[in-house]
C-alpha positions in Angstrom: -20.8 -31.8 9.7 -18.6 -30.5 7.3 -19.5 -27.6 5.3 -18.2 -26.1 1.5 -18.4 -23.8 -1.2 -18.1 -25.6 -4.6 -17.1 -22.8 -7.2 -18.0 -24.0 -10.5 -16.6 -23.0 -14.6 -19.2 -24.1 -17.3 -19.8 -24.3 -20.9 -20.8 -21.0 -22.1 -24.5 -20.5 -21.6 -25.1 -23.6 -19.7 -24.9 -22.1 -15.9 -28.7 -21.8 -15.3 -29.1 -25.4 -16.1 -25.9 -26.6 -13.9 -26.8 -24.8 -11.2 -30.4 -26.5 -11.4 -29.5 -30.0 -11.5 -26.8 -29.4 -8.9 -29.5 -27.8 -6.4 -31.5 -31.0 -6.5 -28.2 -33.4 -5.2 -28.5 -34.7 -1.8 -26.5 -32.5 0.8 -26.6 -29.3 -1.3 -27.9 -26.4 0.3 -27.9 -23.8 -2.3 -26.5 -23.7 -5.9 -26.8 -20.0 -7.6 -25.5 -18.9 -11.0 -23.0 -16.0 -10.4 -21.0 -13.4 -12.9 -17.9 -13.8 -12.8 -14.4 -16.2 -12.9 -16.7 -18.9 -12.0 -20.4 -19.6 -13.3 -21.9 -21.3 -10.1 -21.3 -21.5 -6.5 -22.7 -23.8 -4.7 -23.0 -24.5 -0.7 -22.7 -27.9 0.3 -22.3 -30.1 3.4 -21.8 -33.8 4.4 -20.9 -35.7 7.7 -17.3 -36.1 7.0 -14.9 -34.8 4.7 -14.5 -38.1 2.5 -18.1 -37.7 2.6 -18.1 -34.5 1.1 -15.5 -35.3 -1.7 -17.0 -38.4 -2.7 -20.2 -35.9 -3.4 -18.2 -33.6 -5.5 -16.5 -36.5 -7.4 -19.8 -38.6 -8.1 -22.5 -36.5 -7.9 -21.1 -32.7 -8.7 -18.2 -33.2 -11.7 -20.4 -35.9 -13.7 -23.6 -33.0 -14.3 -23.5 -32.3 -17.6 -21.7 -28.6 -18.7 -19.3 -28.7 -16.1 -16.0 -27.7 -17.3 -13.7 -27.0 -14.2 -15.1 -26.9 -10.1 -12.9 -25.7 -6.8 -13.9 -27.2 -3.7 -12.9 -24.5 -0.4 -14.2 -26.4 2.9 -15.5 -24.1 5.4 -13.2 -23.6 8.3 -13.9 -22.0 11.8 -10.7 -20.2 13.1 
């Protein structure tokens, strides 16, 4: 299982509603709307990591208001 945050930029005021639609994708675990350089963070996970981008190319970047997203995998060092 691979695990990663998703940090997210959005159109000005449209945060609360990103972070809603993204919380009801398959393999998201948590989507929150946050202050700061980005406008949501979301946790996400998948079984693989092609897995994972193929969720944040299909499923994450097409929801509407999404300007810009960052995608950090979780490592375990």
């Amino acid at each position: 299982m691979v695990q990663a945050y998703i940090l997210i930029q959005t159109e000005v005021g449209k945060a609360s509603t990103v972070a809603d639609v993204i919380a009801k994708i398959p393999g998201v675990i948590q989507a929150e709307d946050v202050t700061g350089p980005y406008d949501v963070i979301v946790r996400a996970q998948a079984d693989t990591v092609d897995d994972l981008g193929r969720m944040v190319v299909a499923r994450v970047q097409q929801v509407e208001g999404i300007t810009r997203t960052l995608t950090c995998p979780v490592v375990h060092i």
